[in-house]
Every structure is written in C-alpha cells, then in structure tokens.
C-alpha positions in Angstrom: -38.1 -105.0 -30.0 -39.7 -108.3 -28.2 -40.3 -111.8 -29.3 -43.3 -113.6 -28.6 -43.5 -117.3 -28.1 -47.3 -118.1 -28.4 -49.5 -120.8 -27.3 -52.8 -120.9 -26.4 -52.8 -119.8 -22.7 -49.9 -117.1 -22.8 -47.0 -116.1 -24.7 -43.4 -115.3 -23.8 -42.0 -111.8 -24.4 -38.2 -111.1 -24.2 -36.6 -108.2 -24.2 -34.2 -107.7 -25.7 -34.6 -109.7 -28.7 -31.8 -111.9 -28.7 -30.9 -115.5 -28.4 -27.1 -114.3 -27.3 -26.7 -111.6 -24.6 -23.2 -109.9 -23.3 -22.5 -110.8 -19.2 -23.6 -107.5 -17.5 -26.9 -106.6 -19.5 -30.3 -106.4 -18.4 -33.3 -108.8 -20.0 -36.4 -108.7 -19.1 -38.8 -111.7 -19.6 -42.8 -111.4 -19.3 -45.6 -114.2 -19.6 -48.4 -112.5 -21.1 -52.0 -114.4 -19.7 -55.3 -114.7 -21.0 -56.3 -116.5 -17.9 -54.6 -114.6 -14.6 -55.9 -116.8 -12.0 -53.8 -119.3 -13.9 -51.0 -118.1 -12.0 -48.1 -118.4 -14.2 -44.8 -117.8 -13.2 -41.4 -118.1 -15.4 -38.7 -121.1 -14.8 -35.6 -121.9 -16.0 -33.0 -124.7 -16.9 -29.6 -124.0 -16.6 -26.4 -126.2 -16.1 -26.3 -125.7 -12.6 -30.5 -125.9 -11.7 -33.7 -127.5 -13.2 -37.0 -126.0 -13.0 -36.0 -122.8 -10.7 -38.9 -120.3 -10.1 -37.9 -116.3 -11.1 -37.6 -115.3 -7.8 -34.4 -117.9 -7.3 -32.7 -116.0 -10.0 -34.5 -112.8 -11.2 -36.6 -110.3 -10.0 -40.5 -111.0 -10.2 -42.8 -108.6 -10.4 -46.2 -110.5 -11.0 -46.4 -112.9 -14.3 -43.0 -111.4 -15.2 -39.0 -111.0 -14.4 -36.3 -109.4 -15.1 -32.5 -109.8 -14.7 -30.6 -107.2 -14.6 -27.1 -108.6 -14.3 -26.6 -111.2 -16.4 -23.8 -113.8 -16.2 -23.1 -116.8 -18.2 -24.7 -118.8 -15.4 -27.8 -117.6 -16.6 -27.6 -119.2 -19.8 -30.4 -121.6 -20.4 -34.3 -122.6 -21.3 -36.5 -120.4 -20.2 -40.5 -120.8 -20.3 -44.0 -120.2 -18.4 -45.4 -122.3 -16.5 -49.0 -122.1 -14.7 -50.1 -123.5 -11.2 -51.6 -126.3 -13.6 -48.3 -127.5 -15.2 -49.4 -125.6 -18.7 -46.3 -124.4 -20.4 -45.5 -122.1 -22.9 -43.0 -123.1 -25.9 -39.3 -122.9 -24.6 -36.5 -120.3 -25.2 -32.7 -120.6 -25.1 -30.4 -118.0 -24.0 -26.9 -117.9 -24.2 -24.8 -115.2 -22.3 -21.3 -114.9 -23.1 -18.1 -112.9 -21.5 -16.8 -113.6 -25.1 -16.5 -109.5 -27.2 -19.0 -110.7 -30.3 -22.5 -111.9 -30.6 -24.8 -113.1 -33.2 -27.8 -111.6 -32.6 -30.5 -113.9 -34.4 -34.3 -114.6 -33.5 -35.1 -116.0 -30.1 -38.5 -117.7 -32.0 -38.6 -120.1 -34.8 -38.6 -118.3 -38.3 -41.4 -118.4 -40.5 -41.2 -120.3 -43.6 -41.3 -117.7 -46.6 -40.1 -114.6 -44.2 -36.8 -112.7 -44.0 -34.5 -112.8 -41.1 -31.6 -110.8 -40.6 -27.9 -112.0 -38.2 -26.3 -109.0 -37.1 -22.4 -109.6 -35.6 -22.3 -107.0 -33.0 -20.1 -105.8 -29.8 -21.1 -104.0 -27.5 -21.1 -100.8 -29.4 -21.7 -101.9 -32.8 -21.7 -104.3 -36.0 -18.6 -105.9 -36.9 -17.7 -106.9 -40.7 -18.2 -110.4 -40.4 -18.4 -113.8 -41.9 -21.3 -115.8 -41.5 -21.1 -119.5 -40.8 -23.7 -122.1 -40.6 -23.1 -125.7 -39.4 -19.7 -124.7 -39.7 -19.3 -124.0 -43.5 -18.9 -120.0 -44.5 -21.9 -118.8 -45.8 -20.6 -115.4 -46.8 -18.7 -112.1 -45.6 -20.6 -109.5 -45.0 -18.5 -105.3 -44.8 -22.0 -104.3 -42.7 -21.5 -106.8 -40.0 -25.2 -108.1 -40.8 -26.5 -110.8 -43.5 -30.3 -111.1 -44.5 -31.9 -114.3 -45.6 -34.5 -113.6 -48.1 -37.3 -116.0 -47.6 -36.1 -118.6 -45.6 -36.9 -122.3 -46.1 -36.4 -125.3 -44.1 -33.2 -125.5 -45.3 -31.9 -122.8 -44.1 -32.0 -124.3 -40.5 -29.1 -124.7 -38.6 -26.3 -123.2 -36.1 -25.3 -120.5 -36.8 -22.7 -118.1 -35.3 -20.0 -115.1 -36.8 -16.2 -114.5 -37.0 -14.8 -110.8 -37.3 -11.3 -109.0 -36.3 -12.5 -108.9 -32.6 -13.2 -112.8 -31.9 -16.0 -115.5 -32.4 -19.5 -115.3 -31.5 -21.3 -118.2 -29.8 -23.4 -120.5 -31.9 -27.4 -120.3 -31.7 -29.9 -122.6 -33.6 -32.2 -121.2 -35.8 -35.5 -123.0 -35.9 -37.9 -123.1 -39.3 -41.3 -123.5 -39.3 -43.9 -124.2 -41.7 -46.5 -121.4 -42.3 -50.3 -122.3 -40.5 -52.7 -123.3 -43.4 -55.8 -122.3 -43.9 -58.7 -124.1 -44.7 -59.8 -124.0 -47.8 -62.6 -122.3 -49.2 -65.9 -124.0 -49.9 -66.7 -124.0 -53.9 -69.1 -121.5 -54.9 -72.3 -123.2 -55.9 -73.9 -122.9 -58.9 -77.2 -122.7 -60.1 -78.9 -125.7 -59.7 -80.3 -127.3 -63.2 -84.3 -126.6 -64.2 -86.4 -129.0 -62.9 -87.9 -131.5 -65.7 -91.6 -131.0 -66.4 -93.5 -133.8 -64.2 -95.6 -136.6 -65.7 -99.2 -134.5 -64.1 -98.1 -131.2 -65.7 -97.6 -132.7 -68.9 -101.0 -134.7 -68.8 -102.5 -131.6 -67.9 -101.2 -129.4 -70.6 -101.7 -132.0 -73.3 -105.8 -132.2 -71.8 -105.7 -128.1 -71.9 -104.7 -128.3 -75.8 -107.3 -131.2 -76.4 -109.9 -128.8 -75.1 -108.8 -125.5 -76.2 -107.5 -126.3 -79.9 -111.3 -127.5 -81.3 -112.9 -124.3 -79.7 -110.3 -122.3 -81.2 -110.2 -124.1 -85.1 -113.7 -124.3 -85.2 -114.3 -120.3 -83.9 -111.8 -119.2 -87.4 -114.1 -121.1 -89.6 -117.3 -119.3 -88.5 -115.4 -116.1 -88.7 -114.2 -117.6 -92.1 -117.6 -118.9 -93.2 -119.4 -115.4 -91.9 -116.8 -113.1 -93.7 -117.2 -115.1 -97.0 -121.0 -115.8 -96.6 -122.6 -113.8 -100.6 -123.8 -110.4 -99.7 -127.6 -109.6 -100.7 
C-alpha cells in the first residue's frame, strides 16, 4: 500500500505505508513528477545531517530511492525537492530497534474519514492498548483500533503498549476536507414584460377604428333582417 503526499508539482510515495519502521527493513521512497525536467531528487533531515541528497544515504534510481537497510539513523523528514527549490509536503519516519510498532498514516488524515492503528511485531498484531497524548484511549484483543470519522480532535501522539514492549510515538495530523465552490442558483424565468406606452396607444387607436365598423355593420344586418317583407 503507498501514501501520497501531493502538491502541485509532485507527490511523495512511500512504501511501505508507515510512519514507524523496524531497523533492518527495506522502504522505498518515490517523487512522482508532472514536470521531469524539473529534476527532483529526495532529501532528508536527520539528527546527524540536514538537507542530504538520496544518494548520501539510499539508493537512487532516477526521481526515486530506496533503502534497503534501515537503521534508526535513518529516522527523519523526508521530502522532494526540484533543481528550483520546489518542495513537496514533508514526511517523518521513525525507525526503531524497539520489538513493537504503531503503524499509523504517514499523511495527514482527512476530516470525516476512518483510520485504523495497528500494534504490530514483526510477524503480527499484538493485543494492545492505545494511548494518545499519553491518556489510554482503549484496549484493543485484535492489536488494531479504528477511528470512525475522525475530527480535529482526534489529533495527537499516539503510540501502543502490549506484553512485548512499547511502540514509539507518531503524530497524527488532521486536516479539513477541500471545499467546493458553490453552485450558482438556478435562474428563473424572468417576469413578463409590461405592455409599453406605444403598444397601448396603438391598440386603444385599433379599437377606436374597428369597434364603429363593427356596431354599425350588426345594425344593418339587424335593420335588413327586420326590414317588412312585401
């Protein structure tokens, strides 16, 4: 599964799609372009470096990278950068020697949405508690807690507890869904237009005309139909 981090040059894909990673795996990191001759290459901030190209501490393979040792050095921000100075939105990694991680969404959560924590090892989920800012949210048997549509509130750090130790902490980020505009009112039918002054005058010089022709044409057909027979 991969997480994309989107602007509107490139986006960031990471796979595995994790914000915690065990010491010893393989991720591989990828900035998708809409504009190649940008030249965008991934960098990294770490304890130890700031700003380090792939090729310092991965292995690059055109717009993308991949590590396939990790070690807790390797725990950082990650992003893309073009020749420019563009950037994509920023990603943290954490890789621990520790036996439990939360796994939890590299990307901000959308307002509304579902997201699921899984406590895992190596080989599986864990029955777990689930803590954010520190305070229990709930055990969990399945080693994995959903939370149904998530609001700002539900922002914090967040880690998990089970038999075999504690998982690192990772920051889960809300954000607001885009809106969209709204939609223009549907218009209605505009109102008759009002008779003007000329075709009034007119029709009142039509009737002046017409109505003497026509009262004065039923009394001679009157006067003729009446008129004494010989």
């Amino acid at each position: 599964m991969e997480e994309r981090c989107l602007r509107d040059a490139t986006s960031l894909t990471v796979s595995p799609s994790s914000s915690q990673m065990f010491i010893r795996q393989s991720v591989s990191l990828s900035c998708e372009e809409d504009d190649s001759s940008a030249g965008w290459k991934l960098r990294r901030n770490t304890t130890r470096e700031t700003r380090k190209e792939c090729g310092d501490w991965g292995r690059p393979a055109g717009s993308s990278c991949e590590i396939s040792y990790t070690l807790p050095l390797d725990s950082g921000v990650y992003w893309c950068e073009s020749r420019e100075g563009a950037t994509s939105n920023s990603i943290n990694i954490t890789v621990t020697g520790g036996p439990v991680i939360l796994q939890s969404p590299v990307l901000p959560v959308m307002e509304g949405d579902d997201v699921t924590l899984h406590c895992k090892t190596k080989t599986s989920n864990l029955p777990a508690g689930f803590y954010k800012d520190g305070s229990l949210i709930r055990t969990e048997p399945a080693g994995h807690m959903t939370i149904h549509h998530v609001s700002k509130s539900d922002e914090g750090l967040y880690k998990c507890n089970s038999s075999h130790g504690e998982s690192p902490s990772s920051w889960i980020s809300v954000t607001g869904k885009p809106t969209t505009k709204a939609q223009p009112p549907v218009s209605e039918a505009p109102p008759p237009v009002s008779a003007s002054p000329q075709f009034v005058f007119r029709l009142v010089c039509h009737l002046v005309v017409v109505c003497p022709y026509f009262i004065s044409t039923l009394l001679m057909v009157s006067l003729y139909r009446h008129r004494p027979t010989v």
